[in-house]
C-alpha positions in Angstrom: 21.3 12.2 -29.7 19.6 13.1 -26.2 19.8 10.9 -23.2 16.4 9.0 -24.0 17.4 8.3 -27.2 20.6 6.7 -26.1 18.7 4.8 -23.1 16.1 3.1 -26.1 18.5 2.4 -28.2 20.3 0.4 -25.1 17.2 -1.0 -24.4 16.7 -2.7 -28.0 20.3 -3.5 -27.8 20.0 -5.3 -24.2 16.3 -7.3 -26.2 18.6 -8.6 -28.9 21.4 -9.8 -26.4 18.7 -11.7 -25.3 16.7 -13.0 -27.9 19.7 -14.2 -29.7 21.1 -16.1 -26.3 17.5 -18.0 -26.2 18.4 -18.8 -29.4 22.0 -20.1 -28.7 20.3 -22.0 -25.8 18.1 -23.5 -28.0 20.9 -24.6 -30.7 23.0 -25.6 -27.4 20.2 -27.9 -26.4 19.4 -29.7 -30.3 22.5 -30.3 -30.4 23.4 -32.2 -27.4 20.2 -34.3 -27.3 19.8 -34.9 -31.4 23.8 -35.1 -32.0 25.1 -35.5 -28.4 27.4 -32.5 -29.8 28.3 -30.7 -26.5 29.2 -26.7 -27.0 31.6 -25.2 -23.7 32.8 -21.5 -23.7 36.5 -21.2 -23.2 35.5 -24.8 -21.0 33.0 -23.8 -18.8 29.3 -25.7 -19.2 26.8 -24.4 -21.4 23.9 -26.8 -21.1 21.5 -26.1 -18.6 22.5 -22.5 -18.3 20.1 -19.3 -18.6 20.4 -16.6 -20.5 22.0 -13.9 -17.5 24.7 -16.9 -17.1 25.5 -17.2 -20.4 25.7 -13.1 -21.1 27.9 -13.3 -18.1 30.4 -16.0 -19.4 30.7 -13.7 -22.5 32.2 -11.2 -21.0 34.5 -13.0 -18.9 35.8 -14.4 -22.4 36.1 -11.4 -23.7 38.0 -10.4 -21.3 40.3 -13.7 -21.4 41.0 -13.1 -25.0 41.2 -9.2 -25.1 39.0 -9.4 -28.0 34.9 -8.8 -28.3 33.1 -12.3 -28.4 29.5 -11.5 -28.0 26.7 -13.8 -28.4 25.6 -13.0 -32.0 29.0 -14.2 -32.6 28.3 -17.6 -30.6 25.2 -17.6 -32.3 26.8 -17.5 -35.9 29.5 -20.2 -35.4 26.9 -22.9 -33.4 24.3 -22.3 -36.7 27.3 -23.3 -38.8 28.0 -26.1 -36.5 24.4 -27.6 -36.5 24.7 -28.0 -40.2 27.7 -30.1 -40.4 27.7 -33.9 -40.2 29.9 -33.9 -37.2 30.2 -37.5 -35.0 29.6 -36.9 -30.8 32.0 -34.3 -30.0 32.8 -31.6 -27.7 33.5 -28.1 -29.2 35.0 -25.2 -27.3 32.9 -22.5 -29.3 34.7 -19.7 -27.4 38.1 -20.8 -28.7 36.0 -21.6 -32.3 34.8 -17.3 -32.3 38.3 -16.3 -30.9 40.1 -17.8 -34.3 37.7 -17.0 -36.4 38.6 -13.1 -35.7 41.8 -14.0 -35.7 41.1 -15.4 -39.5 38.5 -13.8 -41.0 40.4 -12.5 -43.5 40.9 -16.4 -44.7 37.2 -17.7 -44.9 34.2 -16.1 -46.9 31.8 -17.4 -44.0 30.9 -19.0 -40.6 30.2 -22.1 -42.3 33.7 -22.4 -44.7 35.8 -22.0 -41.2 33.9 -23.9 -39.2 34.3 -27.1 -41.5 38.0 -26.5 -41.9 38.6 -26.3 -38.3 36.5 -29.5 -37.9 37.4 -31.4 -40.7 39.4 -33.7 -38.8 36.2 -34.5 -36.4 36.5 -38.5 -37.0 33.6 -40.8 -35.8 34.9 -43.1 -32.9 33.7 -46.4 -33.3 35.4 -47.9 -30.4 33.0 -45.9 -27.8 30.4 -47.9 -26.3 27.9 -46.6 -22.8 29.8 -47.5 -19.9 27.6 -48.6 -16.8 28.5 -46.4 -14.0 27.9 -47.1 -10.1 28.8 -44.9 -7.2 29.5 -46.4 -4.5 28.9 -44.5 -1.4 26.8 -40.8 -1.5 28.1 -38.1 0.5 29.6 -35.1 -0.8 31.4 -36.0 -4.0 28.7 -39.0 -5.0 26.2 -36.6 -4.9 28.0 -33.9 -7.1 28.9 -36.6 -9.4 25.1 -38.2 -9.4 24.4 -34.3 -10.8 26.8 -34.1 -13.5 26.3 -37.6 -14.6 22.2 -37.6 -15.0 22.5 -33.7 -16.2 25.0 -34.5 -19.0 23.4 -38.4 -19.7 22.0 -36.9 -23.3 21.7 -40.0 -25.0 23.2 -42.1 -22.8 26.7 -43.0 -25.2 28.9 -41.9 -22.9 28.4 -43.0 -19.1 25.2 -43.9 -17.9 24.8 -43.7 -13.9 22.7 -47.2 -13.1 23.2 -47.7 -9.0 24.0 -46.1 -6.1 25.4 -48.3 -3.0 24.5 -47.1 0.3 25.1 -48.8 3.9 22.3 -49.7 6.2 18.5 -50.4 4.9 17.0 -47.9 2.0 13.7 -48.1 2.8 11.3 -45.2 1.9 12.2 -43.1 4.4 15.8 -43.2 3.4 15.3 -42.6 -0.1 13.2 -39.7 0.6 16.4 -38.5 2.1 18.5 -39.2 -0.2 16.6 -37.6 -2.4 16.3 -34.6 -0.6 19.8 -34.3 -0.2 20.4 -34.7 -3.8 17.8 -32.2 -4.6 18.9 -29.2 -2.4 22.3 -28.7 -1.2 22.8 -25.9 0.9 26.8 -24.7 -1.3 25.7 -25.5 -4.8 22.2 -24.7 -4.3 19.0 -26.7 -6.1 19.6 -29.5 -8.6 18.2 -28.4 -11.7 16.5 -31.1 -12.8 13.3 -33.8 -10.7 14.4 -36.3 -8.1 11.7 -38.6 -7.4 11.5 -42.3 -5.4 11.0 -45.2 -6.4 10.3 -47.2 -3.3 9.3 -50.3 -4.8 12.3 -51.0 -6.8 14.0 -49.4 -4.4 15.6 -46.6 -7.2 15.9 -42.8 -6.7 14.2 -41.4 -10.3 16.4 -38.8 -11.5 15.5 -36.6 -14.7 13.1 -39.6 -15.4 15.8 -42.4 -15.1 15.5 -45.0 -12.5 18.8 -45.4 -10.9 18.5 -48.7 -8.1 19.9 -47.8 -4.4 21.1 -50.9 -3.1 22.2 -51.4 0.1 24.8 -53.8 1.0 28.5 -53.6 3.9 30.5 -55.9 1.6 31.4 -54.6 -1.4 32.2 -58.4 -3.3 28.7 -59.3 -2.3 26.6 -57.6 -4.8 25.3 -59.0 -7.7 24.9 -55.9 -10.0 23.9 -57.8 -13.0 20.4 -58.3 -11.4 20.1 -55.4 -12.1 20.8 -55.0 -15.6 24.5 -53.9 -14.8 27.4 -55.5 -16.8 31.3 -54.6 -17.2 30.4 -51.5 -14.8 32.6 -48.5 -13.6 32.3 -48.5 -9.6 33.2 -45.1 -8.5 34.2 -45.2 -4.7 33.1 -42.0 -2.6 33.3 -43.6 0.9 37.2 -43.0 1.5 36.5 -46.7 3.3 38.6 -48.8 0.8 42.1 -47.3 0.2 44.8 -49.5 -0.9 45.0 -52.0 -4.0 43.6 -55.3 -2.2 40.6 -53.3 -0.5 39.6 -52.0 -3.8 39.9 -55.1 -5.3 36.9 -56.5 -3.1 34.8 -54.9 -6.0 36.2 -56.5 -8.5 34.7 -60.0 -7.1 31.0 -58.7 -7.6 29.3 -59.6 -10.5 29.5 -57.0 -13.5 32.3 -54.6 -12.1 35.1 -54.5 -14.8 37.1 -51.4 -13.1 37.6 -48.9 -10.1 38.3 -45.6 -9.5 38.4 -43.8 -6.0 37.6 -40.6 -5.0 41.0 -40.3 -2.4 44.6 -40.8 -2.6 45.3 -44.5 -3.1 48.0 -47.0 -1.6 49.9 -49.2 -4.2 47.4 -47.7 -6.9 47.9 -45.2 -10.3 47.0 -41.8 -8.7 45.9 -39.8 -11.4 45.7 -36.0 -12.3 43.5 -35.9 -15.2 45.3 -33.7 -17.6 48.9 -34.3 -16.3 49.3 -38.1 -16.1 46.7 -40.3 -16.8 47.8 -41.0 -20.4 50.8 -43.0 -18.8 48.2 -45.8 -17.8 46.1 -48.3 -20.0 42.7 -48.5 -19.3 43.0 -52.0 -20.6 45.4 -53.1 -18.6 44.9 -51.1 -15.4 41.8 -52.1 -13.4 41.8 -50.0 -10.2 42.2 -46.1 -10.8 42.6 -43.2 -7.9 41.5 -39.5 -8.9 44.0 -38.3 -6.3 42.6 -35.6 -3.9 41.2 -32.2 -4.4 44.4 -30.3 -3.3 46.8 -32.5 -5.7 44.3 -31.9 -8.9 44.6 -28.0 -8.0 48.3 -28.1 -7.6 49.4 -30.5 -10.1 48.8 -28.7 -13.4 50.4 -25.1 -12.2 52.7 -26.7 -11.0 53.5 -29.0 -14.5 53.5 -25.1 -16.2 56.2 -24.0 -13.8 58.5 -27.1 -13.7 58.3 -27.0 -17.8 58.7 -23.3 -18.4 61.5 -22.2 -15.4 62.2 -25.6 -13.5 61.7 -26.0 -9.8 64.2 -26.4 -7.3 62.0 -26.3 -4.4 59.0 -24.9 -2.8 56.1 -25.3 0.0 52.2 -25.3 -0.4 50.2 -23.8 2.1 46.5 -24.9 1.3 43.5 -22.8 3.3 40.7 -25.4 2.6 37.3 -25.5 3.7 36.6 -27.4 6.4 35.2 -30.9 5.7 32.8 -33.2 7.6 35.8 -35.5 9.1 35.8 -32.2 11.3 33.9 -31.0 14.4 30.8 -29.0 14.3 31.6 -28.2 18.2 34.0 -29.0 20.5 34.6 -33.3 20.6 36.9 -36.1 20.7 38.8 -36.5 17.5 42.0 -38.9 16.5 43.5 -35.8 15.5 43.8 -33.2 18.1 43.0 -30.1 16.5 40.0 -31.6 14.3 38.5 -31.8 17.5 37.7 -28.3 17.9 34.1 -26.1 16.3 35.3 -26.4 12.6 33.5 -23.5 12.2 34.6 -21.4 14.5 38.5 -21.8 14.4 41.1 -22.1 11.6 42.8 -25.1 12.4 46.2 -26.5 11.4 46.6 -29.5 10.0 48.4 -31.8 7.9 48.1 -32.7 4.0 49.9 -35.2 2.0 49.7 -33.0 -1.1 53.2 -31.8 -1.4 54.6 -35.7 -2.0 51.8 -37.0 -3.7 52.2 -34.7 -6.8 55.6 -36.7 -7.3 53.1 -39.2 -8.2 52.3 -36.9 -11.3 55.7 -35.1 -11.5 57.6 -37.7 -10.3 60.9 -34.9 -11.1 59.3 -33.1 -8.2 59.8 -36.2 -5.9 61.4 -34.7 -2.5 61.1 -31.0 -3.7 57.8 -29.6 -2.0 57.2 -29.3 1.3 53.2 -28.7 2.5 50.6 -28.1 5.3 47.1 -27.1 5.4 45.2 -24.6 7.5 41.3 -25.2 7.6 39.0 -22.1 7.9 35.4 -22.0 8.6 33.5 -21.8 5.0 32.1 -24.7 3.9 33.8 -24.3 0.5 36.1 -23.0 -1.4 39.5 -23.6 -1.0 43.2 -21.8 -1.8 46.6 -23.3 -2.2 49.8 -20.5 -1.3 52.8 -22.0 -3.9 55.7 -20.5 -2.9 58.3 -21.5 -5.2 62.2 -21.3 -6.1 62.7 -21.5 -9.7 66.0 -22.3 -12.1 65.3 -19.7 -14.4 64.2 -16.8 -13.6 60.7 -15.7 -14.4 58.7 -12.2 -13.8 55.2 -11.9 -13.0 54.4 -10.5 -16.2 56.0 -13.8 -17.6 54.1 -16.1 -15.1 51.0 -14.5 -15.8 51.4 -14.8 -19.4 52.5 -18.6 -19.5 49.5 -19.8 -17.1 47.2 -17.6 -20.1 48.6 -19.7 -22.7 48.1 -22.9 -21.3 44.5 -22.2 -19.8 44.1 -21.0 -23.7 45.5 -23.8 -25.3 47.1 -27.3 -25.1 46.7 -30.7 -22.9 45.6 -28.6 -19.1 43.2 -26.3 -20.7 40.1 -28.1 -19.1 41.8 -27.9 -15.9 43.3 -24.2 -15.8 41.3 -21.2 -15.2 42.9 -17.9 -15.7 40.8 -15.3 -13.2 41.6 -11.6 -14.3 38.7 -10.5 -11.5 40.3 -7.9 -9.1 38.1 -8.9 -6.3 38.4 -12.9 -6.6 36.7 -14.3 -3.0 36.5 -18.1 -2.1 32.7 -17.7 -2.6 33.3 -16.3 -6.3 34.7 -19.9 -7.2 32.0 -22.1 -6.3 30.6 -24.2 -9.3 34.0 -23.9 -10.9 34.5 -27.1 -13.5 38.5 -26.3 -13.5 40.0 -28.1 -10.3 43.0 -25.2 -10.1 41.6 -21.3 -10.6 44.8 -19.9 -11.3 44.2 -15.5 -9.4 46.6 -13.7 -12.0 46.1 -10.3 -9.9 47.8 -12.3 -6.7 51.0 -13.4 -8.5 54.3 -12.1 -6.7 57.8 -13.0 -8.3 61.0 -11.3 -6.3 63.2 -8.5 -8.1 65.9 -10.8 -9.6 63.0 -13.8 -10.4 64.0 -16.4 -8.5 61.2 -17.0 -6.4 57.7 -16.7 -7.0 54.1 -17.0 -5.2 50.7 -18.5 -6.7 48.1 -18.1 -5.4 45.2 -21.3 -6.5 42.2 -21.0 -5.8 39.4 -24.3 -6.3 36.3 -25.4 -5.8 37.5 -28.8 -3.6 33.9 -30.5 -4.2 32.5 -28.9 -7.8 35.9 -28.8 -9.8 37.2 -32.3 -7.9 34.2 -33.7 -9.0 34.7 -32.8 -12.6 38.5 -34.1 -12.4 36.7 -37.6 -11.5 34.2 -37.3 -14.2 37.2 -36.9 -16.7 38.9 -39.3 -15.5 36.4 -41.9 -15.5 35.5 -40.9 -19.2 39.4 -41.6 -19.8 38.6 -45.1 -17.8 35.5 -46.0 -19.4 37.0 -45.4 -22.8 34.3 -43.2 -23.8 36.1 -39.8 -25.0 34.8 -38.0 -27.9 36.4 -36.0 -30.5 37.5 -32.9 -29.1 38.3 -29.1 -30.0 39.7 -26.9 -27.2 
């Protein structure tokens, strides 16, 4: 075969790559908004992606697995999948292709494995749409307002119905909050339409009017003129942290619970994945998501006291900086936040080596921790360097944090990176809140000691850790299959 015939026949090979992901897209998109059915790849988002993005994510599951999953095989399993009579779910389909190699020996077709693996899918009756507020949009509330309207589908889940903001929201202000939803200089456009709404005083997002409503007092809001009953207030301002400031929401009228977006004082602090099971919704009213650097920490380090036990370690964390920082040289409480945030890497303190005892409360007293800040805007990296009670090499590190990003209760929160050239840039728009970098792992001669290295995305994956968690809250899970 000469070189031109090799180069057509890549050609028409490339064409039905693609052809066949608009179709997946396509299937990816009836069934979310006609079923509210949502398809992930080995946990990363599907909907809204294009086709380069989802060619990419291929590979890297390949890759994962050590096995071929290509996108006629995606294609294949998600036709079997829109046939079945299934209730709101969520459906790895990467995990779905990986067993069905692993068994096709077993089924005659697609469709035969498909319904056995699913059989169990149960309708939940108990799940009713859960009014969501966000109180306060910087950062976080804006990520969140993003992930909310871009994964409303048909709204059973949790529907985003008010935003709270300080100070007057007049038109000029909700053009800029609307402009600051719309582009953001990290995580780039907002794929979807922002409008305003000055006369009802409501940003329009993806066509849903969502009311900005300004008020100082959190207990002094009346959120059932608005339609608003039994509502989820999500906190973003960092203003309110203990149990009796919190509280002050649960005075307005329709708030039924609370969850903040910081560590919390006399509060559940919650990892999503590690802990949150050990408190009722029903019971509990007022919820805390933790911080960025716990949700990163906390699973790895739930894999390593479970496989080898830890007797005690230290976490460095190199974070981005954040806007509690500088942009030149000022006043600050804290001496070294004082100085051009982008310009120096500044030492500082973190709280995150005690407050994963509130997850692990075995590692109570264990951990030790600081935090350097570095100028990027995102994109941060935790250093674990760990003594162990059993010893462990990196070949069996490596291969226990692959298992448990493959399978099991922290798969939505673990990403295994194989990439040989990992940088912090490479990790923004992760949806995993701890990107565990497999090529980085060091573990001393006799396997005593070991050092992680955990990369994550402190605004995009944090953000996703709250939206789990408030799914947990809310009570609106659906059936799952990771």
């Amino acid at each position: 075969m000469s070189f031109d015939d090799v180069y057509e026949k890549e050609l028409s090979f490339q064409t039905d790559r693609r052809k066949a992901t608009v179709e997946f897209i396509k299937i990816i998109s009836d069934l979310w908004y006609d079923k509210s059915i949502e398809l992930v790849l080995f946990r990363n988002q599907l909907i809204d992606r294009n086709v380069s993005e989802i060619l990419s994510l291929h590979e890297y599951a390949g890759e994962f697995v050590q096995k071929p999953i290509s996108i006629f095989d995606s294609v294949e399993i998600a036709q079997a999948i829109k046939t079945l009579d299934l209730p709101p779910s969520k459906l790895d389909i990467g995990k779905l292709t990986y067993e069905f190699h692993l068994e096709d020996d077993k089924y005659s077709n697609a469709l035969a494995f498909v319904s056995d693996k699913l059989k169990n899918a149960k309708e939940t009756s108990s799940i009713s749409p859960k009014d969501v507020v966000l109180y306060g949009f910087g950062r976080i509330g804006r990520l969140l307002a993003r992930e909310l309207m871009t994964r409303t589908g048909q709204g059973n889940q949790l529907r985003l119905r008010a935003i709270v903001v300080r100070g007057k929201a007049d038109l000029s202000v909700l053009e800029k909050r609307a402009s600051l939803l719309q582009h953001d200089s990290v995580h780039g456009e907002f794929q979807g339409t922002v409008s305003v709404d000055a006369k009802n005083s409501a940003l329009v997002i993806n066509g849903t009017r969502v009311h900005v409503i300004s008020a100082n007092n959190p207990e002094e809001i009346d959120y059932t003129k608005y339609g608003i009953e039994e509502a989820l207030v999500i906190d973003n301002t960092g203003a309110f942290r203990d149990e009796v400031a919190l509280g002050r929401h649960l005075k307005a009228k329709g708030v039924a619970k609370v969850l903040l977006t910081a560590p919390g004082k006399g509060v559940p602090n919650i990892v999503h994945g590690v802990n949150h099971t050990d408190y009722d919704p029903n019971t509990v009213d007022i919820f805390s998501a933790a911080s960025c650097t716990t949700n990163a920490i906390t699973p790895i380090l739930k894999v390593v006291e479970d496989t080898w036990g830890v007797v005690r370690g230290h976490l460095e964390t190199i974070h981005a900086y954040t806007n509690d920082q500088n942009l030149v040289d000022n006043m600050h409480s804290k001496y070294r936040r004082g100085r051009a945030a982008a310009l120096n890497m500044v030492i500082t303190e973190t709280g995150a080596g005690s407050a994963v005892a509130k997850a692990l409360p075995s590692l109570a007293g264990k951990l030790t921790s600081n935090a350097i800040r570095v100028p990027v805007p995102n994109g941060s990296l935790v250093v674990l360097n760990l003594e162990v009670a059993k010893a462990a090499s990196k070949e069996d590190i490596n291969a226990a944090m692959k298992k448990y990003a493959l399978e099991g209760d922290l798969v939505e929160q673990i990403r295994y990176a194989i990439s040989n050239e990992l940088v912090s840039s490479d990790i923004v728009g992760t949806a995993q809140p701890a990107i565990f970098d497999s090529n980085a792992t060091i573990a001393t001669e006799d396997g005593k000691n070991m050092v992680l290295y955990i990369w994550y995305d402190n605004e995009y994956g944090y953000s996703h850790q709250v939206i789990r968690l408030a799914k947990y809250i809310a009570q609106v899970r659906r059936y799952t299959y990771y």
